[in-house]
Backbone as numpy.savetxt, mean C-alpha at the origin, in Angstrom:
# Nx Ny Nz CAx CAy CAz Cx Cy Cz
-16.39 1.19 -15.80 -16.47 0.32 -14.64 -16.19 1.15 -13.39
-16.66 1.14 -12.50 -16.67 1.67 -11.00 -15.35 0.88 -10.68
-15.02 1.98 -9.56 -13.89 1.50 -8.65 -14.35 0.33 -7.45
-13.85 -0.44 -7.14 -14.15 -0.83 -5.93 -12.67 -1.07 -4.90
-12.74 -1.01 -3.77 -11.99 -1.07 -2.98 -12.23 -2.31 -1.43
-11.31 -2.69 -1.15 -11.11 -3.55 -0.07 -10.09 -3.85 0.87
-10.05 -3.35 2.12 -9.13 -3.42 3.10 -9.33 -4.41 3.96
-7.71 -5.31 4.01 -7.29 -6.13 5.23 -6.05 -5.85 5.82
-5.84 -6.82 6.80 -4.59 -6.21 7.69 -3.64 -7.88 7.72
-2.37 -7.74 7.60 -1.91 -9.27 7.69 -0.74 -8.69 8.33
-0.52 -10.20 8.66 0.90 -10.17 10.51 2.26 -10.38 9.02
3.27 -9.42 9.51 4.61 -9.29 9.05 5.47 -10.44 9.56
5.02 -11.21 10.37 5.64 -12.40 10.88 6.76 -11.99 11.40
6.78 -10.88 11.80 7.84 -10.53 12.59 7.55 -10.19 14.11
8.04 -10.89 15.00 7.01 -10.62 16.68 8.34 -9.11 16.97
7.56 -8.39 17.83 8.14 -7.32 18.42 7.85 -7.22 20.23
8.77 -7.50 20.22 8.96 -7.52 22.16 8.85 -5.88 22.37
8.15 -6.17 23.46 7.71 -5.41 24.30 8.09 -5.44 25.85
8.66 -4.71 26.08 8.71 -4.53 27.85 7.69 -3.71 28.87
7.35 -4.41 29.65 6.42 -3.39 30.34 5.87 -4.02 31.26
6.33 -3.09 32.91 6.20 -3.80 34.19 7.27 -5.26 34.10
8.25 -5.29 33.90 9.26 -5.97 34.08 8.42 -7.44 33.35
7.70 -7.21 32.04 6.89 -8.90 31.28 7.53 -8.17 30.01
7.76 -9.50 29.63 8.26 -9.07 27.87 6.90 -9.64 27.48
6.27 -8.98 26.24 5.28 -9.44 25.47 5.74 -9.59 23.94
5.06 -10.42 23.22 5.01 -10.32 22.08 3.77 -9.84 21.47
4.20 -8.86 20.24 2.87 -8.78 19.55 3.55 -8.70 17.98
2.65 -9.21 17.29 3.31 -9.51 15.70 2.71 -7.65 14.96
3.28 -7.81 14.21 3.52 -6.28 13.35 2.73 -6.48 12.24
1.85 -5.42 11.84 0.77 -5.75 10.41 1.03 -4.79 9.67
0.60 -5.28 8.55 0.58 -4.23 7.41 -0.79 -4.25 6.92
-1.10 -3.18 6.03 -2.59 -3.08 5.06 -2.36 -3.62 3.95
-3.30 -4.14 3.75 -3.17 -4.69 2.14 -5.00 -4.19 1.99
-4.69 -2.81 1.10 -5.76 -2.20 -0.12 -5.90 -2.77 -1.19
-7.17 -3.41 -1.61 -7.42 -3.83 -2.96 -8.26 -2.85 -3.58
-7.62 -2.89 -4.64 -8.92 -1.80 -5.72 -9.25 -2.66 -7.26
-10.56 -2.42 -7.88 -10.75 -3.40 -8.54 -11.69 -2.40 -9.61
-11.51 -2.28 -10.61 -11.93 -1.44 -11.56 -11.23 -0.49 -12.61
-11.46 0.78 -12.86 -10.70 1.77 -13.25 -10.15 3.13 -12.27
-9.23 3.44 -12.38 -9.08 4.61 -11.81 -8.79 5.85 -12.44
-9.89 6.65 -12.42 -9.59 7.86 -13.55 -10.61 8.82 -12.99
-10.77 9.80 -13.90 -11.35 11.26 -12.85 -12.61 10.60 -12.38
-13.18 9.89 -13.10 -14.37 9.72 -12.71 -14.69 9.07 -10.71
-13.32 8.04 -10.44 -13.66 7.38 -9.29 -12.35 8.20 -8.37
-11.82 9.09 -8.86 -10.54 9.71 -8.26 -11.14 10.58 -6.69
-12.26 10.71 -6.63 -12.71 10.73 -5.28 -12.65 9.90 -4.07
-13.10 8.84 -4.64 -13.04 7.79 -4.46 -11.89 6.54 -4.11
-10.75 6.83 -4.79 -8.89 6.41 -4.62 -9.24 7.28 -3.54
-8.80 8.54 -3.55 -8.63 9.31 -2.99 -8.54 8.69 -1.09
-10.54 9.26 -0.92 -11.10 8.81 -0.06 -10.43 7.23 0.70
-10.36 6.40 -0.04 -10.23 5.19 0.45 -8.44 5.02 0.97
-7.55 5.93 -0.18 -6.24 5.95 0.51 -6.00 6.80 1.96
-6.80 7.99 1.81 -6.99 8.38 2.72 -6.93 7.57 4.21
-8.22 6.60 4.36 -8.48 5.82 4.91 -7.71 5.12 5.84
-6.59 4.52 4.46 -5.45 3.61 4.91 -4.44 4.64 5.74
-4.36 5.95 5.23 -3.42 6.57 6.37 -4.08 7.17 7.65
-5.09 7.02 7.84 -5.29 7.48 8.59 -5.21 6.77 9.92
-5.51 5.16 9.52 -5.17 4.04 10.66 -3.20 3.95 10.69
-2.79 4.64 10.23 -1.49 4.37 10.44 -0.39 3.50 10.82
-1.09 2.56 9.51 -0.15 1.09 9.84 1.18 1.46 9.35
2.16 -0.01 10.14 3.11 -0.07 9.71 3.47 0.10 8.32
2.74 -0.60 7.59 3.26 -0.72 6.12 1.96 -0.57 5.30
2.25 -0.62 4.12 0.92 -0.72 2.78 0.95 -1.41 1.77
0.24 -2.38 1.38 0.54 -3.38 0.18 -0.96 -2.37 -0.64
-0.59 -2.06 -1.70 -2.00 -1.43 -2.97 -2.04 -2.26 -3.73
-3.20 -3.20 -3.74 -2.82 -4.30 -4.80 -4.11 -3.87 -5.64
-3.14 -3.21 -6.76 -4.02 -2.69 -7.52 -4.07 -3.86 -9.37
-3.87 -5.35 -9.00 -3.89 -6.26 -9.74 -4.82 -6.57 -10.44
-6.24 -6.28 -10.12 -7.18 -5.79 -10.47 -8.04 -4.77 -11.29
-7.02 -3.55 -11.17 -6.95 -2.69 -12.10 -6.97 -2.60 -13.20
-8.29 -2.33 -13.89 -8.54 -2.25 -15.59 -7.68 -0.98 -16.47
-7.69 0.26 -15.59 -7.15 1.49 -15.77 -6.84 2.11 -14.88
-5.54 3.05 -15.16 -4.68 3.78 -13.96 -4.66 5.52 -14.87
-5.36 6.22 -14.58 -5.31 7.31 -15.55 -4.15 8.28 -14.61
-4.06 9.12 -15.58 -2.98 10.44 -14.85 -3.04 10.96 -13.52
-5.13 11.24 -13.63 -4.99 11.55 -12.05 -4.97 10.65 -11.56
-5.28 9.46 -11.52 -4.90 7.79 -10.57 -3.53 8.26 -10.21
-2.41 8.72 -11.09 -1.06 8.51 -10.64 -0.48 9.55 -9.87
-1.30 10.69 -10.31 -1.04 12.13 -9.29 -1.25 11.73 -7.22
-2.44 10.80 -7.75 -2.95 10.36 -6.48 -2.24 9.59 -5.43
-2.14 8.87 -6.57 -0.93 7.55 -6.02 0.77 8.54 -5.60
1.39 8.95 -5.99 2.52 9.92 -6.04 1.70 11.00 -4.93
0.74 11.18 -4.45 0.59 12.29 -3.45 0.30 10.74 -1.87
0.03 10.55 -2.34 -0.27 9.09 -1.06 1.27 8.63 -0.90
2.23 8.15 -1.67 3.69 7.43 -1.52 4.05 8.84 -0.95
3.93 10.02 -1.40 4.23 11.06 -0.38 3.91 10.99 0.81
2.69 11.08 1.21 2.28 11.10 2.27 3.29 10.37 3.55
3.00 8.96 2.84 3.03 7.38 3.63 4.57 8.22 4.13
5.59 8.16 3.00 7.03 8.43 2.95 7.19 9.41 4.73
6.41 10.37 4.51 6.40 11.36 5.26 6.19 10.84 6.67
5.60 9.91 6.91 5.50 9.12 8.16 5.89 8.10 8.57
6.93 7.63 7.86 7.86 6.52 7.71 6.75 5.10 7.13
6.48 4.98 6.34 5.42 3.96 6.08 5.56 3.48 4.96
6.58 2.48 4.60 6.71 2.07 3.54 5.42 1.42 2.47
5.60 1.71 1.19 4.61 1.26 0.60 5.01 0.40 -0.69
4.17 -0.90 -1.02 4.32 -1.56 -2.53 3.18 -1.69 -3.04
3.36 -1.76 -4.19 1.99 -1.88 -5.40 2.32 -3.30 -5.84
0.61 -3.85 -6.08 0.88 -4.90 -6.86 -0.07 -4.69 -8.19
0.54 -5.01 -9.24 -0.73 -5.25 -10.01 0.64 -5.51 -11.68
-0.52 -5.54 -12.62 -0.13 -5.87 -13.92 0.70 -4.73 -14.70
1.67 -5.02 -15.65 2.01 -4.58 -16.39 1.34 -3.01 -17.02
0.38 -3.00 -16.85 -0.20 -1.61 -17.60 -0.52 -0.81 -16.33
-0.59 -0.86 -14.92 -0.57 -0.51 -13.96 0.68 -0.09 -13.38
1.90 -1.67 -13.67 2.95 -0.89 -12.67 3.99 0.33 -14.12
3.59 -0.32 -14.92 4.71 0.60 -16.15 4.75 2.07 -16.00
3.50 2.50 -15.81 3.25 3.89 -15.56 3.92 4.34 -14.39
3.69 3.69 -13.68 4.21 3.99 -11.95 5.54 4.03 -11.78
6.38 3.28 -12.66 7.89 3.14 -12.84 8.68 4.25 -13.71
7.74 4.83 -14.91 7.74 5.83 -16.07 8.15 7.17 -15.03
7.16 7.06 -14.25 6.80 8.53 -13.71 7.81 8.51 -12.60
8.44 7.62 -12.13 9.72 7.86 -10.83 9.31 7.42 -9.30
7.43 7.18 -9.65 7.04 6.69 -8.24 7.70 5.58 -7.61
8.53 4.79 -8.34 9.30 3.73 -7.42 10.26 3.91 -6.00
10.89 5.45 -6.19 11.38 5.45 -5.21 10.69 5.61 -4.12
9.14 5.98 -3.70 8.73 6.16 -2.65 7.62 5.18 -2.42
7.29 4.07 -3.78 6.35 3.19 -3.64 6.78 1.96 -4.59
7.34 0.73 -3.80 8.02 -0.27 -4.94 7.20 -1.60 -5.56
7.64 -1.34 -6.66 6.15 -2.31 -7.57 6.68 -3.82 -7.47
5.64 -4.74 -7.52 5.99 -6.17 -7.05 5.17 -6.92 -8.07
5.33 -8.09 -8.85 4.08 -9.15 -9.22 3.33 -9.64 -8.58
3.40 -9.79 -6.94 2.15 -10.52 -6.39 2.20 -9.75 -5.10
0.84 -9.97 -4.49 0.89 -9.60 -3.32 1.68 -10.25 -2.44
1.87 -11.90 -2.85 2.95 -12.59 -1.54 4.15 -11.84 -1.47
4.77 -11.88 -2.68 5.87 -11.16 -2.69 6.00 -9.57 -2.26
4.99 -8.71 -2.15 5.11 -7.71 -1.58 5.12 -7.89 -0.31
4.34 -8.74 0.54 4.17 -9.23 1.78 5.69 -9.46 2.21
6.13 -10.02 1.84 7.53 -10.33 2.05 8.69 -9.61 2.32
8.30 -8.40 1.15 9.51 -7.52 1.54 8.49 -6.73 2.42
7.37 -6.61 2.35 6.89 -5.37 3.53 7.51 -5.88 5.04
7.36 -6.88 5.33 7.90 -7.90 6.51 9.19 -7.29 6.75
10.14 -6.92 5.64 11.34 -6.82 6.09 11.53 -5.76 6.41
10.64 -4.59 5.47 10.82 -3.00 5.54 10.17 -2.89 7.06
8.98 -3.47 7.69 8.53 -3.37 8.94 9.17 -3.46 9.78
10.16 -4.74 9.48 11.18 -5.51 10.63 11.94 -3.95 11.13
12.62 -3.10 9.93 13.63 -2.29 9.90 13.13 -0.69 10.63
C-alpha cells in the first residue's frame, strides 16, 4: 500500500496577546496535525521523509503525526520519525503521535517518547499540544 499524507492546522485555544503601537491584539496559536495513511517502510521513506520535512519547514508551534492510519511503521519509518522528534526538539516544537498499538509500541520500545509523546486520539493529543504551546 502507498503512503498517503495530509496536512491541517488547528487553533490551541489558547489566545496570545500581542502588543503593538500601544493595541493589544489577540491571535490564537496553531498546531499541525500530519496524517499519514498506509505503510511506512523503505519503499515510501522518501516520501515520510519529504512530507515531515514539509511540516518543519512551516515552523509551527506544535505537531500532532497522526499516524492512526498506519498499516506499517518499519525501522526506517522509525529512524525517520527519531530524526524529525530530533529535529522539531531542536527548535523547541513539541511533538505527539497518534495512532494504534502496533505503531505507538515501537515508538515507546525504541525511547522516542521522550522527544515525541504517543496519545490514543488525536483530540487528546490536541489537548496536551494546547498546553505544551500555552508553555
Amino acid at each position: 500500500m502507498t503512503l498517503n499524507a495530509h496536512v491541517s492546522y488547528r487553533s490551541a485555544d489558547v489566545p496570545a496577546v500581542v502588543r503593538q503601537a500601544g493595541r493589544n491584539l489577540s491571535a490564537g496559536r496553531m498546531y499541525c496535525v500530519q496524517r499519514f495513511s498506509g505503510d511506512i517502510d523503505m519503499l515510501s521513506a522518501a516520501d515520510f521523509t519529504a512530507a515531515l520535512d514539509r511540516v518543519l519547514s512551516g515552523r509551527p508551534e506544535g505537531v500532532v503525526l497522526d499516524l492512526s492510519a498506519v498499516d506499517f511503521l518499519s525501522a526506517s519509518g522509525l529512524a525517520i520519525l527519531s530524526r524529525f522528534c530530533d529535529d522539531a526538539k531542536s527548535h523547541d516544537i513539541p511533538v505527539a503521535v497518534v495512532g494504534g498499538r502496533m505503531v505507538t509500541r515501537p515508538i515507546e520500545v525504541c525511547g522516542l517518547t521522550a522527544s515525541c509523546h504517543v496519545f490514543d486520539t488525536v483530540g487528546e493529543a490536541g489537548a496536551a499540544m494546547a498546553e505544551q504551546v500555552h508553555h
